[in-house]
C-alpha positions in Angstrom: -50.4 -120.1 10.9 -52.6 -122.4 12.8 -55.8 -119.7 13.3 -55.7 -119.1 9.6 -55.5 -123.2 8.6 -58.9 -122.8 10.2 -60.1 -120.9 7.9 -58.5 -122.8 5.2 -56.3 -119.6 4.4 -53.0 -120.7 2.8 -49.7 -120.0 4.9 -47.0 -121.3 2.5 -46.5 -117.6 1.3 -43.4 -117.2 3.0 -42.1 -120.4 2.1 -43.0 -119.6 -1.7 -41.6 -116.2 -1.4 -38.2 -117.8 -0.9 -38.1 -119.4 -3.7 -39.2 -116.7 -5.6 -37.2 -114.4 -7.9 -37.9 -111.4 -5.5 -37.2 -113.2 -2.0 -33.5 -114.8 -3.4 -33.0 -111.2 -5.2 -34.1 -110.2 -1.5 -32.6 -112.5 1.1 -29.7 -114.1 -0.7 -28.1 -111.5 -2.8 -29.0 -108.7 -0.3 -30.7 -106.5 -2.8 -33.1 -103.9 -0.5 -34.7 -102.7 -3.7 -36.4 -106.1 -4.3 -39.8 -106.0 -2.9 -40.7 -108.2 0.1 -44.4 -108.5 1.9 -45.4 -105.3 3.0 -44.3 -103.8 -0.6 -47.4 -105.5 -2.0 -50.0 -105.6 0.7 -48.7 -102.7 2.7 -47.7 -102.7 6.6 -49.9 -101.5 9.6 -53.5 -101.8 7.4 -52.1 -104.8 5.3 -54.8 -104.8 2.5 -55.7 -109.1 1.3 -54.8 -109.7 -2.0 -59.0 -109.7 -3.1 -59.2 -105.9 -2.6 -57.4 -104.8 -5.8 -55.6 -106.4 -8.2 -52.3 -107.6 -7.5 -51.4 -106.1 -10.8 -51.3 -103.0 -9.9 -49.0 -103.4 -7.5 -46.7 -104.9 -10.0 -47.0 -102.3 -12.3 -45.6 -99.6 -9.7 -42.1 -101.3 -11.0 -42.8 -103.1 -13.7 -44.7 -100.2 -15.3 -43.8 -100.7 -18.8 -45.0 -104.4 -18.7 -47.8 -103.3 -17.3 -48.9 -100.5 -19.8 -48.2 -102.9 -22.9 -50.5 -105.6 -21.2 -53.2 -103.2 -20.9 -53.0 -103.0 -24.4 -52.8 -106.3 -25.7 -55.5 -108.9 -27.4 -55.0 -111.1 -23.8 -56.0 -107.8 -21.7 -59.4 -108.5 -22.7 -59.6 -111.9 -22.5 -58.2 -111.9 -19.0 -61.4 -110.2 -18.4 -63.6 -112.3 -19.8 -62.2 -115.6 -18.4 -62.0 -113.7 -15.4 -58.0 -114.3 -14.7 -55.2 -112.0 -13.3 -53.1 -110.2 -15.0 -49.3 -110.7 -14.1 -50.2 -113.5 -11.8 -51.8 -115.8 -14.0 -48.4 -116.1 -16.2 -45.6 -115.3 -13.0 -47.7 -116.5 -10.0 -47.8 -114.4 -6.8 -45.7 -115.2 -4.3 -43.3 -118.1 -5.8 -42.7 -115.7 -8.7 -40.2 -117.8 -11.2 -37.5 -116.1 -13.2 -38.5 -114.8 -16.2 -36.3 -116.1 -18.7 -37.2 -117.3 -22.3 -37.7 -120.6 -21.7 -41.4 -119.2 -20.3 -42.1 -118.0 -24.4 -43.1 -120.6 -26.9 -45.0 -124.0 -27.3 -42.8 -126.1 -25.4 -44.5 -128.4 -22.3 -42.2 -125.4 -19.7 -43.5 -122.3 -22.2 -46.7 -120.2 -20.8 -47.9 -120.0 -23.4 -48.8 -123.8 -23.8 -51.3 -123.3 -20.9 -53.9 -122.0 -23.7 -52.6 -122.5 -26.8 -52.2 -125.4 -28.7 -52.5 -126.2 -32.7 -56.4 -127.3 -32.1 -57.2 -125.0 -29.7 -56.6 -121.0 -30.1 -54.1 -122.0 -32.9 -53.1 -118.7 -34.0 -51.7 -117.9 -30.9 -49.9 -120.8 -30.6 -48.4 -120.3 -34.1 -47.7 -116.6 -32.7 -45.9 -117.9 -29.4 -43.7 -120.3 -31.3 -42.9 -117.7 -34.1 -41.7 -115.5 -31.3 -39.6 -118.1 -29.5 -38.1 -119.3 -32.8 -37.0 -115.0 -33.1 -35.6 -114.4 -29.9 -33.8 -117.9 -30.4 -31.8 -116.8 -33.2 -31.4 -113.3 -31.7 -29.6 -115.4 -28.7 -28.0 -117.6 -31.3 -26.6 -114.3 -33.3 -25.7 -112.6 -29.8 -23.5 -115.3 -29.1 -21.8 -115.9 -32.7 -21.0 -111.9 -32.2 -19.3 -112.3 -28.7 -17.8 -115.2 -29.7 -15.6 -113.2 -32.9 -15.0 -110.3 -31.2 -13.7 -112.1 -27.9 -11.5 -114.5 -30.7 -10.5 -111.3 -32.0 -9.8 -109.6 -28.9 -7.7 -112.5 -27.9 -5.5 -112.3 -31.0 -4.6 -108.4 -30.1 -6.9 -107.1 -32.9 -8.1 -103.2 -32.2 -11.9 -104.9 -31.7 -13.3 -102.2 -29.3 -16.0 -100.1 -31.2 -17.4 -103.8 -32.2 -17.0 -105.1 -28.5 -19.2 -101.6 -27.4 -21.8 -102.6 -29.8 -22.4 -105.5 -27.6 -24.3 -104.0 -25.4 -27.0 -103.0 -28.1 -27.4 -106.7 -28.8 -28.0 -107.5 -25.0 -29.9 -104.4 -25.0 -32.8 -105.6 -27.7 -32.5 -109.1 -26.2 -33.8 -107.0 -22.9 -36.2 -105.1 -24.5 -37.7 -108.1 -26.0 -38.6 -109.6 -23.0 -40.3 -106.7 -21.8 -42.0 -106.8 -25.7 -43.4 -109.6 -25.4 -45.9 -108.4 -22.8 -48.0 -106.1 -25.9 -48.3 -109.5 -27.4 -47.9 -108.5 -30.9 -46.1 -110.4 -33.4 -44.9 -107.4 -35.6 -43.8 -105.0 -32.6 -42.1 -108.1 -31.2 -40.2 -108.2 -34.4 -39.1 -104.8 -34.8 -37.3 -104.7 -31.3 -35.8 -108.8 -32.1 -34.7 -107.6 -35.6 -33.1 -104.7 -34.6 -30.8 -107.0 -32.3 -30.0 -109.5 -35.1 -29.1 -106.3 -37.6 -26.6 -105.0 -34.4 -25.4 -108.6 -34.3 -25.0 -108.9 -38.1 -22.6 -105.8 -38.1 -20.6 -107.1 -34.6 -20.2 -110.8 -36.4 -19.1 -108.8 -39.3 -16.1 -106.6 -37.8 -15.6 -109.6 -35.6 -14.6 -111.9 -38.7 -12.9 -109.3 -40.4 -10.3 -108.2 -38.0 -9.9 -112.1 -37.8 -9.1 -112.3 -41.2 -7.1 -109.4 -40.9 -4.6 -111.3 -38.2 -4.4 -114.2 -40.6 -3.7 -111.8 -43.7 -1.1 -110.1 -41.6 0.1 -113.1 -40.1 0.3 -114.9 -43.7 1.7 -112.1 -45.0 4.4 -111.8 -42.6 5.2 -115.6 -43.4 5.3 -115.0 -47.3 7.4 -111.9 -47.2 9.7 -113.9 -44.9 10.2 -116.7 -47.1 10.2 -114.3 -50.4 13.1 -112.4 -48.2 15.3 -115.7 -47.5 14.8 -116.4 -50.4 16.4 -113.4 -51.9 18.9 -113.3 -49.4 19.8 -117.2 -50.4 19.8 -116.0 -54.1 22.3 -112.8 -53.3 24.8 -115.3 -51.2 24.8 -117.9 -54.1 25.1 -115.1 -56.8 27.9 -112.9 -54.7 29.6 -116.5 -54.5 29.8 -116.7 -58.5 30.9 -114.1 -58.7 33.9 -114.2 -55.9 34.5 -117.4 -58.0 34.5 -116.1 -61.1 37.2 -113.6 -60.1 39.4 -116.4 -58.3 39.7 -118.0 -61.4 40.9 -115.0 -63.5 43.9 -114.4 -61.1 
């Protein structure tokens, strides 16, 4: 560390890594698929990172990512301002967990970096369009787990609904991974097809609800209707015994 401060050469990239996403999926958790140092830059003929674009070497697992970033309007103008691809949003060694909070126009988002409403404005409109979708596919996510787990609790028959979770989760995945081409209408398609799921959960969610209550109602009026019936029989059948006590 102290022969490459020399040569003003950074040496926190240990320190970063475990922080990072891949060195606490790594060292913590115990995961051996998650890359460490010699994954990126190799082992015995270690290659520095100004040899080939890190990128690359992210897009050996994050290949999908990769291919709808090569693809997208900010492809280009990573080249043009000169920037990395991956890096410049996730960083390189203190790689941050990629959750949605990184989406948007918000002071934490990415995006805010180089959009705002005076400056490249229609991206910034596009960034907070897509937060504000895969908001309310979250939002719908969790209005469908919430019915089907009150449902589920109540001993309704819930499970084709509760399977059908795991479409909703599944969109909210593939959104993320979206994101990456950019593009405002594809972006859509996969968070719309998420809230539709999530529409039709919610839906057999609240109706088995209602079902319980109906039942459980149900059971309550037919009950009353029956004492009711049984208290007019007794009262009757009592007139009657009466009647026949007075004739003898």
């Amino acid at each position: 560390a102290d022969y490459m401060k020399e040569y003003s050469i950074p040496t926190d990239q240990v320190a970063e890594f475990r922080t990072s996403v891949h060195g606490q999926a790594l060292l913590e958790k115990h995961d051996l698929g998650a890359p460490s140092c010699n994954d990126c830059h190799g082992n015995h003929g270690a290659a520095p990172p100004e040899v080939e674009s890190i990128s690359k070497v992210c897009g050996t697992c994050h290949a999908m990512n990769a291919s709808l970033f090569a693809e997208s309007p900010h492809k280009k103008a990573y080249d043009e301002l000169g920037l990395p691809e991956c890096e410049t949003c996730h960083g390189n060694h203190a790689i941050i967990n990629a959750t949605d909070a990184l989406l948007g126009v918000s002071d934490e988002a990415i995006c805010s970096r180089c959009h705002s409403q005076s400056d490249n404005p229609k991206g910034y409109q596009a960034a907070a369009m897509m937060r504000s979708m895969i908001d309310s596919l979250e939002l719908a996510e969790k209005r469908a787990d919430s019915l089907v787990t009150n449902a589920e609790q109540k001993g309704m028959e819930i499970s084709e609904a509760k399977f059908k979770l795991r479409d909703i989760r599944q969109a909210r995945l593939q959104s993320r991974t979206a994101v990456h081409a950019f593009n405002q209408a594809k972006f859509a398609e996969v968070v719309d097809q998420g809230i539709a799921v999530a529409g039709v959960v919610s839906g057999q969610g609240q109706e088995s609800i209602d079902e319980y209550y109906f039942r459980r109602y149900g059971l309550g009026v037919a009950t009353l209707i029956i004492t009711i019936v049984a208290i007019s029989l007794y009262l009757a059948i009592k007139r009657i015994e009466k009647k026949q006590a007075e004739k003898t």
